[in-house]
C-alpha positions in Angstrom: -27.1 -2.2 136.9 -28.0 0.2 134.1 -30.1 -1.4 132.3 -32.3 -4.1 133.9 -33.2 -6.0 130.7 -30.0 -5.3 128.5 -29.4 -8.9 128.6 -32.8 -9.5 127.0 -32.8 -7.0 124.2 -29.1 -7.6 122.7 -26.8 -10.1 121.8 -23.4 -10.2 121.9 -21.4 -8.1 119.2 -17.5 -8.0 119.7 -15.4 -5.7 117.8 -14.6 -6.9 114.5 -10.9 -7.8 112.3 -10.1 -6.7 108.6 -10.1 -9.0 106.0 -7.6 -11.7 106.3 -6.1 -10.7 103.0 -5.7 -7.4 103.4 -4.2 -7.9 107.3 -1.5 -10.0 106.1 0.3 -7.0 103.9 0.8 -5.1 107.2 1.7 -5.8 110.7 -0.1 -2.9 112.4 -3.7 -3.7 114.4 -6.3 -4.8 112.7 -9.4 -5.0 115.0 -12.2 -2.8 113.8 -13.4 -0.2 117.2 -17.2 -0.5 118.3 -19.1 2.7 117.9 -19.7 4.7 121.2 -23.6 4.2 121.2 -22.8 0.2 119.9 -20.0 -0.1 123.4 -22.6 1.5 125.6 -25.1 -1.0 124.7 -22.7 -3.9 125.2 -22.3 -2.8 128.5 -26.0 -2.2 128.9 -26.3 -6.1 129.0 -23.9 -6.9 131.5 -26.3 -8.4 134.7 -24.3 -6.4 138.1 -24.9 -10.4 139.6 -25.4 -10.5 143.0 -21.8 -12.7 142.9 -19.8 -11.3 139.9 -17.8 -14.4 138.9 -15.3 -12.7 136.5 -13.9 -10.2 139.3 -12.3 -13.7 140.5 -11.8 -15.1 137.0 -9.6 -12.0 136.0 -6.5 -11.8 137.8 -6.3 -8.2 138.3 -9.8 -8.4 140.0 -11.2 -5.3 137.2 -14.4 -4.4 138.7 -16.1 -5.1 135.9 -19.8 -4.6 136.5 -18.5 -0.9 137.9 -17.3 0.1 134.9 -19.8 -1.9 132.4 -22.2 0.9 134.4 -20.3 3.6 134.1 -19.7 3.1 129.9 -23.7 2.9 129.8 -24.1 6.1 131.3 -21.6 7.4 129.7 -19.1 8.4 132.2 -15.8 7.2 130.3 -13.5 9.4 132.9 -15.2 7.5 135.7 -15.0 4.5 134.3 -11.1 5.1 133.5 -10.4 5.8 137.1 -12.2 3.0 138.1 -10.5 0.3 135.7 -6.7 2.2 136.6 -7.5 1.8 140.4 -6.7 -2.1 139.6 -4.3 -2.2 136.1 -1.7 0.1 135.6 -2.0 -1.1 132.0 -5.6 -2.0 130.7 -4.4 -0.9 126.8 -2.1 -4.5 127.2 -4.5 -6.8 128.8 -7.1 -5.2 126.0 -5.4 -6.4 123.3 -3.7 -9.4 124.1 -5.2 -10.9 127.3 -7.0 -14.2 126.4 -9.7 -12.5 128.7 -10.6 -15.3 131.3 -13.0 -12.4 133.1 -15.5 -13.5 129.8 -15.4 -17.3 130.7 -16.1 -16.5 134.1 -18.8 -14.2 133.2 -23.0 -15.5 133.8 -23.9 -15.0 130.8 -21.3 -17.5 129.3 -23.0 -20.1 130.5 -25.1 -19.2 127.1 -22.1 -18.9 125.1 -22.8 -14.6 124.9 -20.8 -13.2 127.8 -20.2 -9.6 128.2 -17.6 -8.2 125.5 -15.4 -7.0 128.8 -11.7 -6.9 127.1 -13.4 -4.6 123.7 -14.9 -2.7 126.6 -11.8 -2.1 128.6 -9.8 -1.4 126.0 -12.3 1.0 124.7 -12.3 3.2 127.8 -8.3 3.7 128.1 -8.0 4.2 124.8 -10.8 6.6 125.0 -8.5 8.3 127.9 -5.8 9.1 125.9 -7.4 10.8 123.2 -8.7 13.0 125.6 -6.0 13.4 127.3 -7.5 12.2 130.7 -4.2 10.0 131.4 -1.4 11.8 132.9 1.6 11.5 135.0 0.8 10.6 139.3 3.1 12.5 140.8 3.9 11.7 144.0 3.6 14.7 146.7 6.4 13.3 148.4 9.8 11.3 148.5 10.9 8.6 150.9 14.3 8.7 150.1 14.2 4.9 149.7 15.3 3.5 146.5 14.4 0.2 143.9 16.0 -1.5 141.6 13.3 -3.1 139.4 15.4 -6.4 136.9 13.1 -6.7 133.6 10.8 -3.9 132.0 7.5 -6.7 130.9 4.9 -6.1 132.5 5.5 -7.1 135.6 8.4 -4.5 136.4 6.3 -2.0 134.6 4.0 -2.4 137.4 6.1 -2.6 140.1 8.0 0.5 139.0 4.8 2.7 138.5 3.8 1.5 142.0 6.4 2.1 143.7 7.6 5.3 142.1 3.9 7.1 143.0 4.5 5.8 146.6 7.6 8.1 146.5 10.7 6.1 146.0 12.9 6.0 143.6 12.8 3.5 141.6 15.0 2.4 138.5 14.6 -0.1 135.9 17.0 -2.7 134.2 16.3 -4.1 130.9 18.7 -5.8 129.1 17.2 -5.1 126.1 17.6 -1.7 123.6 14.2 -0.9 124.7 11.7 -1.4 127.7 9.0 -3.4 127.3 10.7 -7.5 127.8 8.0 -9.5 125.8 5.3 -7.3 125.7 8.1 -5.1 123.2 9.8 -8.5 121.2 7.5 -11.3 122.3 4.0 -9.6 120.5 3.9 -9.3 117.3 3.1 -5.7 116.4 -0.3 -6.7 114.4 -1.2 -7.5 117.9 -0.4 -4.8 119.8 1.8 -1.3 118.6 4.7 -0.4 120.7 3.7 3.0 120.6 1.6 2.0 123.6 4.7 0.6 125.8 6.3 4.1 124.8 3.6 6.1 125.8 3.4 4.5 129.2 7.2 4.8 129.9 7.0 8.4 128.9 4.8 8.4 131.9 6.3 6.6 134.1 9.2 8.7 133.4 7.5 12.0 134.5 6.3 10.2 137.7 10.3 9.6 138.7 11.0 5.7 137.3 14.5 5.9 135.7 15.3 3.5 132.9 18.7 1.8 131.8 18.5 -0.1 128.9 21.1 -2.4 127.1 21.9 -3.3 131.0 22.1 -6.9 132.1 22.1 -7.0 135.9 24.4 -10.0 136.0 26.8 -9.4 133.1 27.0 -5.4 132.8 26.4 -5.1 136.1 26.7 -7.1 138.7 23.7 -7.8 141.6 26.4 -7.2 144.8 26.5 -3.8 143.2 22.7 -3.6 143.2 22.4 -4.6 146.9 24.7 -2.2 148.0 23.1 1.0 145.9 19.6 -0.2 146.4 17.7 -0.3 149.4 15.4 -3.4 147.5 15.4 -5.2 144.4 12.6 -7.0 142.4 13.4 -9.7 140.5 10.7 -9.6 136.8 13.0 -10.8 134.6 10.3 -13.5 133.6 10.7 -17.0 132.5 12.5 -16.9 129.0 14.3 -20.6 129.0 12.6 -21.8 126.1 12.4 -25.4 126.5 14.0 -27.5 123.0 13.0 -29.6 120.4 15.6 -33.3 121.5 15.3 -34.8 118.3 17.5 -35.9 115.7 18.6 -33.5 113.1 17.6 -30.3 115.7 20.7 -28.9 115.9 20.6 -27.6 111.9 20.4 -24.2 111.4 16.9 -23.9 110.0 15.5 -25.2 113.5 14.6 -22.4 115.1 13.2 -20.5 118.6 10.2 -18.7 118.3 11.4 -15.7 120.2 14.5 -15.3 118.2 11.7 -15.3 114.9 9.5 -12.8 116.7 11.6 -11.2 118.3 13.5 -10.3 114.8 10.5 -8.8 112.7 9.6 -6.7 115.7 13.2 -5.1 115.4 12.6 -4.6 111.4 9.1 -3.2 112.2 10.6 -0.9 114.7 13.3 0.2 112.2 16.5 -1.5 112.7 18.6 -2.3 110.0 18.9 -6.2 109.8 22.8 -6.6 111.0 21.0 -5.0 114.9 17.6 -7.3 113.8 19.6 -10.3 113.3 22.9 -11.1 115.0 22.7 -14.8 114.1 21.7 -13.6 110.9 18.5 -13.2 109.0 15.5 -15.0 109.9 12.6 -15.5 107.6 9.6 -17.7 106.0 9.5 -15.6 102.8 9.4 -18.9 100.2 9.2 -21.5 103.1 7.5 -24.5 103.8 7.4 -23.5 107.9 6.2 -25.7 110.7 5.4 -24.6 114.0 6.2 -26.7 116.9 3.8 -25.6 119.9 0.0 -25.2 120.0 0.2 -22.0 122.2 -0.4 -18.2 121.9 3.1 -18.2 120.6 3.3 -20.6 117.7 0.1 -18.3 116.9 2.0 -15.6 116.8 5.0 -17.2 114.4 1.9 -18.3 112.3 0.8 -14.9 111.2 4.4 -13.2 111.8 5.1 -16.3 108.6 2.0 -15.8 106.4 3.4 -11.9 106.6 6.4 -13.0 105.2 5.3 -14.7 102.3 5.5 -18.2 103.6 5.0 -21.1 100.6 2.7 -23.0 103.4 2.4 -22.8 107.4 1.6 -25.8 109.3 0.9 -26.0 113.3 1.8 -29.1 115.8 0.3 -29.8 118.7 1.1 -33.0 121.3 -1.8 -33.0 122.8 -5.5 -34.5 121.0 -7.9 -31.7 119.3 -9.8 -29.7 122.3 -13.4 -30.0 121.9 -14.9 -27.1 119.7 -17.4 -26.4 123.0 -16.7 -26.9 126.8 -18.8 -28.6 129.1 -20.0 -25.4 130.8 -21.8 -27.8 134.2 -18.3 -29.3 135.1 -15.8 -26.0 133.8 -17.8 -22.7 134.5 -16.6 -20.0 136.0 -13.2 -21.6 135.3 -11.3 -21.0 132.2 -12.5 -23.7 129.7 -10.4 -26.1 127.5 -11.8 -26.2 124.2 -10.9 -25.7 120.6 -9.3 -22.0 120.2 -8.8 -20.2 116.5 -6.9 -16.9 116.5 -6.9 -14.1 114.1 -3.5 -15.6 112.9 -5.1 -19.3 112.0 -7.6 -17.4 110.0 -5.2 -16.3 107.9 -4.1 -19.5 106.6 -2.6 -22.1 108.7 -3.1 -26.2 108.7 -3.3 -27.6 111.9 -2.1 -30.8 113.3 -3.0 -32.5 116.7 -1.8 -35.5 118.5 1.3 -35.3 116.7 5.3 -36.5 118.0 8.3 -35.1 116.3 10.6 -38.1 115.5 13.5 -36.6 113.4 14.5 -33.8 111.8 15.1 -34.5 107.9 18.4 -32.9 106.3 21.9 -32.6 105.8 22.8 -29.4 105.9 19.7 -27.2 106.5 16.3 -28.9 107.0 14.1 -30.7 104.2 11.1 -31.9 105.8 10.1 -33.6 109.4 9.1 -36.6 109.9 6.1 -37.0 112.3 4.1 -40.3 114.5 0.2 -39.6 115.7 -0.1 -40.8 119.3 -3.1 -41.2 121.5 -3.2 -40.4 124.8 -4.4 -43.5 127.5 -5.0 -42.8 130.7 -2.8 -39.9 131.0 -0.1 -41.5 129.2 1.2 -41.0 125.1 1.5 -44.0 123.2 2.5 -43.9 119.7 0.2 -45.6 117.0 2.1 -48.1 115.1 2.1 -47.4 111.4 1.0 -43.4 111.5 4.4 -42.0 110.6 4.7 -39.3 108.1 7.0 -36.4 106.5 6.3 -33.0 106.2 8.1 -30.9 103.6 9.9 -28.2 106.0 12.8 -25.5 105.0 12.0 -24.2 108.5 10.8 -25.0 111.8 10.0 -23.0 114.5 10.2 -24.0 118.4 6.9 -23.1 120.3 7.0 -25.3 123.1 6.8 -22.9 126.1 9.2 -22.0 128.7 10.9 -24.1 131.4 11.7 -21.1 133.7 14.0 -18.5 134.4 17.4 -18.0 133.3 19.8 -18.7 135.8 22.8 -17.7 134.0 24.2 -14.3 135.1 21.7 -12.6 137.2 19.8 -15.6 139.5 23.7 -17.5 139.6 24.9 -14.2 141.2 21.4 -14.0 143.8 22.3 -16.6 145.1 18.9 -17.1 145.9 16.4 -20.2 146.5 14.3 -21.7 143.7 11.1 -24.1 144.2 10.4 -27.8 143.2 9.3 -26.1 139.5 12.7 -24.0 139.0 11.0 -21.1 139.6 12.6 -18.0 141.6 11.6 -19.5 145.7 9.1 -16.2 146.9 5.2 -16.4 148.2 2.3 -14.0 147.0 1.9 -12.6 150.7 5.2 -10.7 150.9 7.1 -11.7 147.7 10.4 -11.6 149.5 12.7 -14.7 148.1 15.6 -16.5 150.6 17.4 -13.2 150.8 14.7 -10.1 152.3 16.3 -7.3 150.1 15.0 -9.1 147.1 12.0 -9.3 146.1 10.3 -11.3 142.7 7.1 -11.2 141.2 5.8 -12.4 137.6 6.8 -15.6 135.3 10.0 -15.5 136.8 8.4 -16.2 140.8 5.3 -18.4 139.2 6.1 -19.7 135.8 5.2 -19.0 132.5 1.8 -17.2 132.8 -0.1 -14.0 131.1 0.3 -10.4 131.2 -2.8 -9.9 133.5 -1.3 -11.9 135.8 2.2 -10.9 135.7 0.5 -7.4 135.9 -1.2 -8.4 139.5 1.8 -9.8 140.5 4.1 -6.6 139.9 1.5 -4.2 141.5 1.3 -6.8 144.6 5.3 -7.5 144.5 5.2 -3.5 144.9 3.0 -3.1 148.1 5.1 -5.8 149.5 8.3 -3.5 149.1 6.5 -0.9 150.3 5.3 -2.3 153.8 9.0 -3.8 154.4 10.7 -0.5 153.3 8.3 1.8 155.3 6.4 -0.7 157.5 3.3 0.2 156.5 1.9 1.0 152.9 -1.0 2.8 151.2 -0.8 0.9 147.6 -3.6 -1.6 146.8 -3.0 -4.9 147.0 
C-alpha cells in the first residue's frame, strides 16, 4: 500500500474528453491524459484490501493493487511488466473495456472507485514511448505448429502465446487486415488502429505469421488445416447478428450495424469507397437515423452518425430505463445494472426505453418507424394499448447483438459440436471442442462477450494447446 491514507486525502479524478463539438469533426481519440504526478496520486488512493475484489471482477485477473503501488512510486517499467504478465493487450482493454475491475473495487461502494482502466492504459502507453515494449523472442522452437482462425483479440492472444512458447503459429483472418472487431467493429474515435498495428508488428518479430483476405472455410478449406497443422484454435467470434422480423425490414435503408461501422473504419483507414462499400455507400449525412439496440454497439453507430452529419439520432431499447444508481447491498462486487451514458450520447442522441418495433414505414426506402411502449410483468412484455407512435426515419440501424457464430464455411466444414446456446461445444479447462486437434476460445466458444474476456480466453485457449501439444506447459493460465 503506498500510501496509507490516499483514500482520505483525494477524490476520484478520471481522465477527461474534448468538447463534444469539437469531437464530432474528427474520429480520432478524444480523452484528455492525466498528468504523471495527477496518475500517481490516483493510484496513491487505491486501499491494497486484504481481499482485492476487482482481481475477480476483471477477467484477466490484472493485479491491480500491484501495479496501483508501483505507479505511486513511480516504477512505470515495473508496473508494465507486471500488468503484461496477465494481458497481452492492456492499450485495448484501456480504452474500450467497460472496466468491471472499478465496480468490483471497495471504494465503489462510495461511488469513487480507483480510476484502474485511465491507470492501465497510462502505464502501456507510457511503455511505448519509451520504448520498454519489444518483441519476446522465444529461445527456442518446438517444431510444433498452429493455426489460429480470427485475428480479434482473442487469436491475438493465443498467437502471441503460443508463438513465445516456441511454435509456430499462423493466423487467418478473413479480413484485409488483422484486428476482427477490434479493427471494423470500434469506431476509431475510440480506439486508433495504429495500436492493433503496432502489436502485430510485434508479434511478427516474435514468429506469428499472418494471412489475410483468407477465409478458412471458403479460400481454404479446414481438412487442409488439419493436415498442415499440428492444432487449430477456433476465434473467429460470434458475428451472426441477430435481425430486426418486422414488416418493411427488408428495404434497403434497414441496416446492420457492423456493415455501418465497419464502412467508416475502411474510409478512416483510407480506402476508396467502391473497397469501403461493396453493397454501396452507407451514411447518416442528412438522415433522420434510429438505432435499434441499447448496447455498446448502437453507441458506437450513434457517434459514428452524429460524425456524419446526421439531421437527428435516436436510440431504442426493449428493455425499461436502468436505474440512474445501483443498489450497491444486493449488486457489489458484481457488475451493476444501472443507467449508462457514453461519450457518444453526449454528443447528441435521444433516447428511447421500453420500446417494440411494429413496422417499418415505406415503399421503396424507409420513411419513418412506427413504435408501441411495453412494460415488462413478471418477466414477461406486454404491450400498452394505445402507446403507438412513428418516428421520422430515412435510416435504421440494427444493434441488437449477436446470436452466435457463423456456421457457414468454416464451423459446416469442422464438423464440430455446438452447445444448447449455438455456441462452438469446448470447456474453459482444456478448450478442446468434439474433435482434440481443435481448439476454441473467445465469443465464438462463450458467446458474445468483451475484449477482456475474450483476451483471457485466448491466452487460456493457448496454455491448453500447449500442455496437449507438449504435455506439459510453462504459459500462465
Amino acid at each position: 500500500m503506498g500510501k496509507e491514507t490516499g483514500f482520505l486525502e483525494l477524490d476520484r479524478e478520471d481522465r477527461g474528453y474534448a468538447d463534444p463539438q469539437e469531437r464530432v469533426k474528427h474520429y480520432k481519440e478524444f480523452y484528455v491524459p492525466q498528468s504523471e504526478p495527477a496518475l500517481r496520486g490516483q493510484a496513491s488512493r487505491c486501499m491494497n484490501c486484504g481481499i482485492p475484489f476487482c482481481h475477480n471482477g476483471c477477467p484477466v485477473n490484472n493485479q491491480i493493487p500491484d501495479w496501483n503501488h508501483l505507479v505511486y512510486e513511480g516504477d512505470w517499467k515495473t508496473a508494465l511488466d507486471n500488468l503484461h504478465s496477465t494481458n497481452n493487450f492492456p492499450e485495448f482493454t484501456g480504452r474500450i473495456c467497460p472496466a468491471p475491475c472499478e465496480a468490483a473495487c471497495t471504494l465503489n461502494i462510495v461511488d469513487a472507485p480507483i480510476t484502474i482502466k485511465s491507470i492501465e492504459c497510462a502505464i502501456v502507453d507510457k511503455g511505448w514511448e519509451n520504448g520498454w515494449i519489444a518483441p519476446q523472442v522465444p529461445k527456442r522452437q518446438t517444431g510444433k505448429t498452429v493455426a489460429v482462425v480470427g485475428s480479434g483479440p482473442s487469436g491475438l492472444a493465443a498467437a502471441q502465446q503460443l508463438a513465445r512458447a516456441g511454435h509456430a503459429v499462423t493466423v487467418f483472418e478473413k479480413s484485409d487486415r488483422p484486428g476482427g472487431l477490434l479493427r471494423y467493429g470500434i469506431p476509431d474515435f475510440k480506439m486508433e488502429k495504429h495500436l492493433i498495428n503496432r502489436r502485430c508488428v510485434q508479434m511478427e518479430a516474435e514468429g506469428v505469421q499472418f494471412r489475410t483476405s483468407v477465409e478458412v472455410g471458403v479460400t481454404v478449406s479446414v481438412a487442409s488445416l488439419k493436415q498442415n497443422f499440428d492444432a487449430i484454435v477456433l476465434a473467429g467470434g460470434a458475428e451472426e447478428a441477430r435481425n430486426l422480423d418486422i414488416p418493411g425490414a427488408e428495404l434497403p435503408g434497414v441496416r446492420m450495424a457492423m456493415e455501418f461501422l465497419t464502412q467508416q473504419n475502411k474510409r478512416n483507414a483510407g480506402d476508396d469507397e467502391f473497397r469501403a462499400a461493396p453493397r454501396g455507400s452507407l451514411l447518416a449525412t442528412g438522415k433522420h437515423v434510429i438505432v435499434i439496440g441499447g448496447g455498446d454497439t448502437g453507441s458506437d453507430c450513434v457517434g459514428t452518425s452524429n460524425r456524419q452529419g446526421a439531421l437527428s439520432v435516436t436510440q431504442l431499447e426493449i428493455m425499461p430505463r436502468p436505474p440512474e444508481k445501483e443498489d450497491k447491498a444486493l449488486t457489489w462486487p458484481n457488475w451493476p445494472l444501472k443507467l449508462r451514458t457514453s461519450s457518444s450520447h453526449e454528443e447528441g442522441c435521444a433516447r428511447d426505453w421500453a420500446v417494440l418495433t411494429k413496422r417499418v414505414v415505406g415503399d421503396n426506402d424507409v420513411k419513418g418507424l412506427e413504435c408501441v411502449r411495453v412494460e415488462w410483468v413478471g418477466g414477461r412484455m406486454q404491450e400498452i394499448p394505445g402507446s403507438e407512435f412513428t418516428l421520422p426515419a430515412d435510416l435504421i440501424l440494427l444493434a441488437m447483438g449477436f446470436t452466435g457464430p457463423r456456421r457457414r464455411g468454416l464451423l459446416d466444414q469442422a464438423g464440430i459440436a455446438f452447445d444448447p446456446r449455438g455456441n462452438v461445444a469446448a470447456n474453459v479447462v482444456d478448450y478442446q471442442t468434439s474433435d482434440p486437434q481443435i481448439f476454441a476460445c473467445g465469443d465464438m466458444r462463450r458467446g458474445q462477450s468483451l475484449v477482456v474476456w475474450a483476451i483471457r480466453e485466448g491466452r487460456q485457449a493457448a496454455r491448453a494447446v500447449d500442455l496437449a501439444l507438449m504435455g506439459v506447459s510453462e504459459l500462465p493460465r
